[in-house]
Structures are given as structure tokens and as C-alpha cells.
C-alpha positions, -999 to 999 in steps of 0.1 A, spaced: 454 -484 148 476 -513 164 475 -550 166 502 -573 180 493 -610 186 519 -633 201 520 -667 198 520 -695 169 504 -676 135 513 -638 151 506 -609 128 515 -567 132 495 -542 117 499 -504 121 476 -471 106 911 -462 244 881 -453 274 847 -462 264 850 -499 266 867 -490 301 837 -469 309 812 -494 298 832 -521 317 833 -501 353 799 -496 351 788 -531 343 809 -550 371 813 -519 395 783 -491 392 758 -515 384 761 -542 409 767 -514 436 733 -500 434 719 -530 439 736 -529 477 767 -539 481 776 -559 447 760 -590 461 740 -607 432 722 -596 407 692 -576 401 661 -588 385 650 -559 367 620 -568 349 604 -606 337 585 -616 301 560 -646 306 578 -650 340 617 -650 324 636 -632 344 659 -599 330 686 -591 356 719 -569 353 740 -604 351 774 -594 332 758 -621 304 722 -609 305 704 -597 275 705 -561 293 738 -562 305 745 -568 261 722 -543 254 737 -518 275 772 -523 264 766 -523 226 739 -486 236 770 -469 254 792 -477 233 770 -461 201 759 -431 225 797 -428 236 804 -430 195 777 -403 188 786 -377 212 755 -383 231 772 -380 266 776 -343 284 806 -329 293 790 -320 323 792 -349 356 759 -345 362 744 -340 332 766 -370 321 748 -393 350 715 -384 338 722 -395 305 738 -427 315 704 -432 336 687 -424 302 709 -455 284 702 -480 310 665 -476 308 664 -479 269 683 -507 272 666 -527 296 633 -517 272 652 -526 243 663 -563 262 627 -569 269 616 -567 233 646 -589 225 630 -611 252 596 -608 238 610 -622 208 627 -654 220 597 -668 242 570 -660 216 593 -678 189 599 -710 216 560 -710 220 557 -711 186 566 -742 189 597 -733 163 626 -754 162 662 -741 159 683 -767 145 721 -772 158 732 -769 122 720 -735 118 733 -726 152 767 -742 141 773 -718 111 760 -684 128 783 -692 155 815 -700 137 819 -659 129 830 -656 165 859 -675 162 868 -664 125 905 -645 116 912 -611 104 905 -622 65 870 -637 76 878 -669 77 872 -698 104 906 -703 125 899 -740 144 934 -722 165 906 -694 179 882 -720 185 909 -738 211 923 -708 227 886 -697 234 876 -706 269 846 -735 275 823 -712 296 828 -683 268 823 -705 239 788 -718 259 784 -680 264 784 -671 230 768 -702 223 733 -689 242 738 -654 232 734 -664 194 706 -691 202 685 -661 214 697 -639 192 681 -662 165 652 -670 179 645 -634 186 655 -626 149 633 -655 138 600 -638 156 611 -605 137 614 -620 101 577 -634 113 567 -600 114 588 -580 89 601 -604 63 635 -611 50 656 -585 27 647 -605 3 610 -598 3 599 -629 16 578 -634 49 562 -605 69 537 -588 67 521 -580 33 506 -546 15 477 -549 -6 477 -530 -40 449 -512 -32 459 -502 3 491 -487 -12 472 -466 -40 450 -452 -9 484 -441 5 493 -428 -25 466 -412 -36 465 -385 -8 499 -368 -28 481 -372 -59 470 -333 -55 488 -303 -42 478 -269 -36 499 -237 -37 481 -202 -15 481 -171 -18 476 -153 16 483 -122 38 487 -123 76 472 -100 93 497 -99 133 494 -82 160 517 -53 151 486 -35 134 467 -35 167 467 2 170 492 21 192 467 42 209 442 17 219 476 -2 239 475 37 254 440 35 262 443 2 278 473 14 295 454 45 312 432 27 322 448 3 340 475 27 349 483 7 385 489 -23 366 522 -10 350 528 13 382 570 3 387 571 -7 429 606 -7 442 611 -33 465 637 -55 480 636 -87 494 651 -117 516 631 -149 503 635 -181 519 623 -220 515 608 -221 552 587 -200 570 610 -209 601 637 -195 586 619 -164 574 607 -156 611 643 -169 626 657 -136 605 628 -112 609 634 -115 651 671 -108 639 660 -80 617 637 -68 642 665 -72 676 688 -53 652 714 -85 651 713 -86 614 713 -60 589 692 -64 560 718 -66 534 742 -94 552 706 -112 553 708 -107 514 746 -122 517 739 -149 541 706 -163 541 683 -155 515 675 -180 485 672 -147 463 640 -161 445 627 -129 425 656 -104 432 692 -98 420 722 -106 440 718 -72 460 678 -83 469 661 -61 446 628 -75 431 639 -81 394 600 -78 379 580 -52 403 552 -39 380 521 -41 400 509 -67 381 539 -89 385 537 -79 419 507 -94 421 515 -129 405 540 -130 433 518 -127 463 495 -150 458 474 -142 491 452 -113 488 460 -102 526 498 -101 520 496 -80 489 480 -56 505 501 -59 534 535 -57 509 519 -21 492 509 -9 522 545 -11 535 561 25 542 591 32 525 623 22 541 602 -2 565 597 -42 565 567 -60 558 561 -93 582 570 -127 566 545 -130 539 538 -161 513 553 -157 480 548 -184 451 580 -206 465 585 -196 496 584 -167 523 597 -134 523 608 -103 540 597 -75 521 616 -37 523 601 -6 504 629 6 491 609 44 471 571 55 464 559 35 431 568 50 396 538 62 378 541 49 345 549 69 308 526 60 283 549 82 259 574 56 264 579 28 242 594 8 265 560 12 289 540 4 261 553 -26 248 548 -39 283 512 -25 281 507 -46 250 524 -75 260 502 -78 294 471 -76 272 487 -102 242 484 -125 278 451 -114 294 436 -94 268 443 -121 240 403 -119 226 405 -82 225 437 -83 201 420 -113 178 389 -92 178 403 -65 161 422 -88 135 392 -104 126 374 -71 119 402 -61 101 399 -94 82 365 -87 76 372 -59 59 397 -74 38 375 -99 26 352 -74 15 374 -53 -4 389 -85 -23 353 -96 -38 350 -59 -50 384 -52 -60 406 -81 -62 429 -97 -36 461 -79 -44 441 -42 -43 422 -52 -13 460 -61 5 470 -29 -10 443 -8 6 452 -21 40 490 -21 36 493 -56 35 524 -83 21 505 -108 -5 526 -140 -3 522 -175 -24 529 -202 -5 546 -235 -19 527 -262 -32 513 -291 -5 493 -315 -2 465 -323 29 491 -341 54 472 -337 86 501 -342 109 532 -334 89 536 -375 86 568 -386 70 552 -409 38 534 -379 23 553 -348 8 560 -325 39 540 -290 47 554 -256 40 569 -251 74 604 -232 67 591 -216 35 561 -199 49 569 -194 83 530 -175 91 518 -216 80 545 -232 103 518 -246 129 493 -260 106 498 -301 109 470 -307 133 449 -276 122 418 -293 111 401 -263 103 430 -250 82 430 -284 59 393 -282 56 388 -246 43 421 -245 25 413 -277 5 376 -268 -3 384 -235 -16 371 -224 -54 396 -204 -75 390 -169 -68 373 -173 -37 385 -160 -7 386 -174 28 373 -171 59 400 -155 85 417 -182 101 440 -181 131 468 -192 132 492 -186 161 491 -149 171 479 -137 142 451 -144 113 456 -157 80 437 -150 47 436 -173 17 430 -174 -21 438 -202 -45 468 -202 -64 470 -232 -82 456 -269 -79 482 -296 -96 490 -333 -99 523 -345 -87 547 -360 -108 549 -400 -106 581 -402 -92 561 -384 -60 539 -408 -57 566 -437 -63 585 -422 -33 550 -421 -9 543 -460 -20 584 -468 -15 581 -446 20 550 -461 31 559 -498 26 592 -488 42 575 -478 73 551 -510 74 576 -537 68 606 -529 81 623 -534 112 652 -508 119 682 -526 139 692 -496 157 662 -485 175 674 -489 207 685 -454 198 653 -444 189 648 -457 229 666 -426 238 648 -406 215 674 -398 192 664 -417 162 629 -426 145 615 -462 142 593 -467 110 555 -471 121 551 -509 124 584 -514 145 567 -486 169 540 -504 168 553 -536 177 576 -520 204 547 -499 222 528 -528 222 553 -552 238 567 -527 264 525 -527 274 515 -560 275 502 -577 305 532 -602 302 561 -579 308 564 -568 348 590 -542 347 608 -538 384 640 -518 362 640 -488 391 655 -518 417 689 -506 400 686 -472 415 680 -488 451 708 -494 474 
């Protein structure tokens, strides 16, 4: 539900070392990926203006001021590496937060808008103002002519960009920007009007019975039969064959191979296949033919190179297979999880029987006796409203205090059943991660005023107002209120931005 229009008449709707560090990385690291340090980069272009990495560019700003706050916020790793990849992180927010800044200045110059040299006069006597505030004409002379022309441009498109934004968003004031109808603001409103507390049992997978995971186990005993097997694993097939002739001219033992050359994928440091139940076993040899060829493998032999799921490998039977114990809990928790993966309708099947009978019981008997009857928790949840989404405006869901409801934002089926149930009726099972959930209304109430002051307050926060610091929000550390989102998605996609930014990265 976005609209952005640029032009004359636009409109938005929506539904002591960091400065160092900054400083090496502007005039050194910067100019050094673009080969050499010889010119600039063009990074990206709005309506055809170039954005470069030029000391004085909007992005060269951007990602001083962005450093600095990440620097500030303990944003950057200790780690080198992870440190880089965070640093890559700030340069691309701010060369997306430079364009919107861009966006801004040409769409207020088509405009046709007119900044006057008064207006530009005042803003720009703060730069050469004392400690107390005040203008010092003594600043004004000791400041250089090409820096006070620098500052002079920074603060001409720095207004310009501000004025396209007040366009938008208004003033503090309340004036300008974009305006919220009385009506659309009770609609908002109106969804907290009503809240709904539960009460509900859950019904997990703990109650599948302990003998049907037996059964199932039986069964399939060869799934959980424990191969022990050792292997030398390695990126190439080239290099697994170099060490099988090795292996095979007796030049090289298996376990300096372990030492030397393998890439240990699946094993421990001694080669020994970390997970060898048959059926991870088979997840590991993907090919039919070298499965077979791996079990088939006498003990204390080798198996020929063979395809595993990243690489090759050697393989060495190291004992016959372990028949799995069924009387061990161990074994069957493995039993149960293997079926919780690949036996996931057979578990939910059960749940919903047992649901089923539930259900029954609680028209007969009540919901408490019927929870009682099948050893069941009954729980009341909080009150809440419907807030498909978990959105920020309307009172949040019960995530922390009912943990079994946690995963309900997008649950349509939830909203709907839960929110067209009678008093005393009892609902259908629903499911709700790994287990199912049973409901009965608690109680139905109406919010107090002051709730649905703070939904209308939050709401017309999130539709009017533009947050200065979402270039943080760029690095996904902050939130920007829906309009600004809207307006920033919208720019960073629109057919006149070209966006070249990876040229930094190429020397």
C-alpha cells in the first residue's frame, strides 16, 4: 500500500581513534579500491547526478557521520574480519542513505523551489559560531575560502533535501505533510477497541506414546542401526584419488591422511564419522551406488572414492554396525526425533485425535473436567486484540506470556476462529508449531481510552514522521516509522536511481 510521486505537488501515502579510523578509510581505503587512489568513484547517479566517494560527497558525509554512530554504539566486532564485514555493511547504508538525501535535493530543484540567500545566510552562520553559541566574525576569517564554499554547498543541499521532507512529513509544528483524516484514525483505532483473553490447553508431542516410538523403531530397526566408520573427506575428487593410490601403494597410512590432508567434513579430528546412524548415513551419500558400496565395505577395509554431500571420501569400516536398544532412552529419543522430521503427520495425527476427544469430553463435562480427564494444564492467556502481524500501533500479542501462542502473528486461521468464538464454546484443534492448541472464551472487554489514545498517537507517529537517524535503520539496527519506509523503499527502486555502489569493491 505505497505511493511516492516526485515532482512539483509530490504526496506519500503508506497502509581519540574513531575520527582517525573514519579518516584513513575515507582518503586511504576508500580511494584504494577504486585502483590505485586515482580519482574518484562514481557509485551510483539520481536523474543522472552523479554520487562518487569524493572526500565532500554526500556519501563520503554520510559515511563519516554512520561510522562514527556505529563506532559510538558498539556496532563494530572485535574480530578483523568480522570488523571488515561490518564496515562493508556501513558503506552500503550510506551510499543508500546519500541517495535518498539526493532524491530530495533534485526533486525539490524541480520543484521549481527557490532557496533564498538569506535563509542560506542564517543556517550557515552555526558553522562559524563560539563555544556560548554565538557568531564569532574571528571564525568566519580564520576559516579557509574553499571550506567556507564547502560548507556553503553542504547546507544548500542539506536544505533543499530537508525542504522535500517537510513536503512530505510536515514541520514539528504540525504544519505541512501529509494529513490523517478523522475517520481514517478511528478505523485505526477501532481494531483495539476489543480484546480477548483464552483459556486453552496444548496438547505437544510429549503425549505421543512411548511405545508406538518403539513400534516405529522395530520396525525400522536399520534406520537407527549405529555404523562405525571413519573417513578422509576432501574438496576434490583429484585429491581423493591422489591419496587412495597412496593408501593403496602403502605410502600413506590412513591416519597421517587424517593429519595431513583430509578437510574432516563429517568426522572428528581422529576421522571418525561424528553422526553414523544408517539414516544419517544415508543423507551423507547421496548416490545410491556409493551407499551401498560404503555398507558393503568389510571391516578394517577401504571403500573407493565415493561422493559425499561436499565433497569425496575415503571411507574405512572401522566394526560390524550396532544393532539398536529400544530399552534405551537415548535410542528412543532418536527414534522419535527421526519421525518428529519424516513422520511429522503421523505425530499431528495422533494430537488431533486426542483433541477430538477433548473436545468431546468438554461439551459433556466442562473444559476444566475434560483437561482433567486427559491430564492436561488449563491456562488463561492475557488479553489481545486481532493484530494480524504483531504491528507496532495496535496493543502487542501474548508472545512472552503464553509462550504455546508465541507464533500466532500471521496465523490467519488462529485470528479467525479465536475471534468468532461464543462463550462456552470450544474450538476446533488448531496447530500451532509442534503441537495443537484448544480454546475457550475467557472474557471479551473494551479497552480503556487511554489505549486507544496511544494506537491514534502511534499510528499518526508512524504516518507523519520522518526519523533523522534512519540511516541506522540502513543497517538494520533501528526501525523507521511506516511512511519513512515507505518513502525510502520507494526511492532506493525507482527507475531514476542507477546504483553502480559495488565499483568500490573493485581494484
Amino acid at each position: 500500500m505505497k505511493s511516492f510521486y516526485f515532482g512539483r505537488g509530490a504526496l506519500a501515502s503508506t497502509g581519540g581513534c574513531v575520527v582517525l579510523a573514519v579518516a584513513a578509510l575515507m582518503f586511504v581505503f576508500l580511494p584504494a579500491l577504486s585502483g590505485g587512489g586515482h580519482g574518484h568513484v562514481r557509485l551510483g547517479s539520481w536523474g543522472g547526478v552523479a554520487l562518487t566517494n569524493a572526500p565532500d560527497s554526500l556519501f563520503s558525509q554520510q559515511y563519516s557521520a554512520l561510522a562514527q554512530t556505529a563506532e559510538r554504539y558498539n556496532l563494530y566486532p572485535k574480530d578483523a574480519q568480522e570488523r571488515e564485514g561490518m564496515d562493508r555493511r556501513v558503506l552500503r547504508a550510506a551510499f543508500r542513505a546519500a541517495v535518498v538525501q539526493l532524491a530530495g535535493t533534485e526533486q525539490t530543484k524541480q520543484s521549481g523551489f527557490t532557496l533564498s540567500e538569506e535563509l542560506l545566510d542564517r543556517e550557515v552562520l552555526s558553522f562559524y559560531a563560539d563555544a556560548d553559541g554565538t557568531y564569532s566574525p574571528q571564525r568566519y576569517q580564520d576559516t579557509p575560502e574553499h571550506v567556507r564554499l564547502s560548507q556553503r554547498k553542504k547546507m544548500r543541499d542539506s536544505l533543499l533535501s530537508d525542504q522535500y521532507l517537510y513536503h512530505l512529513f510536515g514541520k514539528e509544528t504540525g504544519r505541512g505533510g501529509l494529513k490523517l483524516n478523522s475517520r481514517e484514525l478511528r478505523f485505526v483505532q477501532d481494531m483495539a477497541k476489543k480484546e480477548r483473553s483464552f483459556r486453552y490447553v496444548v496438547l505437544g508431542e510429549e503425549r505421543f506414546p512411548a511405545e508406538r516410538v518403539s513400534a516405529y523403531g522395530k520396525e525400522h530397526a536399520h534406520l537407527f542401526t549405529l555404523h562405525h566408520l571413519s573417513l578422509l573427506t576432501y574438496s576434490s575428487e583429484e585429491d581423493a584419488r591422489r591419496t587412495a593410490r597412496a593408501l593403496e601403494k602403502r605410502e600413506l597410512s590412513f591416519e597421517d591422511a587424517v593429519a595431513t590432508g583430509s578437510t574432516k567434513v563429517g568426522t572428528d579430528a581422529t576421522g571418525k564419522m561424528t553422526h553414523s546412524y544408517r539414516s544419517d548415513v544415508n543423507e551423507f551419500f547421496p548416490d545410491a551406488q556409493d551407499l551401498d558400496t560404503v555398507l558393503r565395505t568389510a571391516v578394517g577395509a577401504l571403500s573407493p572414492v565415493v561422493k559425499i554431500e561436499r565433497g569425496f571420501a575415503i571411507v574405512r569400516t572401522d566394526a560390524e554396525p550396532s544393532a539398536p536398544d529400544f530399552s534405551d532412552a537415548a535410542t528412543r529419543e532418536r527414534v522419535f526425533a527421526h519421525m518428529a522430521r519424516v513422520e511429522r503427520g503421523t505425530i499431528e495425527r495422533f494430537l488431533e485425535e486426542e483433541a477430538h476427544t477433548f473436545s468431546t469430553r468438554a461439551k459433556q463435562g466442562g473444559f476444566t473436567a475434560a483437561a482433567q480427564s486427559l491430564n492436561l494444564d488449563v491456562h488463561t492467556s492475557r488479553s489481545f486484540p486481532i493484530n494480524f502481524g504483531n504491528v507496532d500501533v495496535l496493543p502487542a500479542l501474548p508472545r512472552q506470556s503464553d509462550p504455546p501462542l508465541a507464533r500466532i502473528a500471521y496465523d490467519e486461521k488462529f485470528f479467525s476462529t479465536a475471534f468468532a468464538l461464543l462463550p462456552g464454546q470450544v474450538s476446533d484443534p488448531l496447530i500451532l508449531d509442534s503441537s495443537v492448541v484448544l480454546l475457550q472464551l475467557h472474557e471479551e472487554k473494551s479497552v480503556d481510552e487511554s489505549v486507544l489514545a496511544t494506537t491514534g498517537d502511534s499510528y499518526a507517529h508512524h504516518v507523519r514522521t520522518w526519523y533523522p537517524g534512519y540511516p541506522l535503520a540502513l543497517l538494520n539496527t533501528a526501525k523507521m516509522p511506516w511512511a519513512q519506509e515507505s518513502v525510502v523503499d520507494t526511492i532506493l527502486a525507482h527507475p531514476s536511481f542507477k546504483d553502480t555502489f559495488d565499483n568500490i569493491f573493485r581494484r
